[in-house]
Residue, then its C-alpha position, 0 to 999 in steps of 0.5 A: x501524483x504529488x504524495x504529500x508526506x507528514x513524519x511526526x515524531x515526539x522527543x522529550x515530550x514534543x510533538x514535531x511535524x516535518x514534510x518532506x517534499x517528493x516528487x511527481x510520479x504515476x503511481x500506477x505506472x511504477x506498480x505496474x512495472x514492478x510487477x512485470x518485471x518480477x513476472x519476467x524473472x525466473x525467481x519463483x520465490x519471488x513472484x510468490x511473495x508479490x503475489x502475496x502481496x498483492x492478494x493482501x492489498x485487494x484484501x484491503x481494498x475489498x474490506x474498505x469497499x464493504x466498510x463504506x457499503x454496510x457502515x461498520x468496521x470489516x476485519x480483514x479475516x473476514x476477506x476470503 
């Protein structure tokens, strides 16, 4: 995937829009390297903050799929 990046900044009361170009790259396969290689460390610390970080983003993901499923706004407090 290609990710299209839009910064929008205000200086002196004018708004200025700038895309910055990225390149390509399979999103999946960089999420999945990363966490691999932190499970293969033996940094215990570590591997508790990815797992944090990743309990946030099925979180996330969850309050989006109930969002769209009963049309209302879910707060994530609400995820268990």
């Amino acid at each position: 995937l290609k990710p299209e990046i839009e910064v929008y900044t205000n200086e002196n009361f004018q708004d200025k829009t700038e895309q910055l170009d990225a390149p390509a790259c399979n999103h999946f396969e960089l999420i999945f390297d990363a966490f691999c290689g932190v499970v293969l460390e033996n940094d215990d610390d570590k591997r508790v903050e990815v797992y944090g970080k990743i309990l946030n983003q099925a979180k996330v993901l969850e309050a989006m799929r109930l969002s769209a499923k009963e049309n209302r706004k879910v707060n994530i407090d609400e995820i268990n």
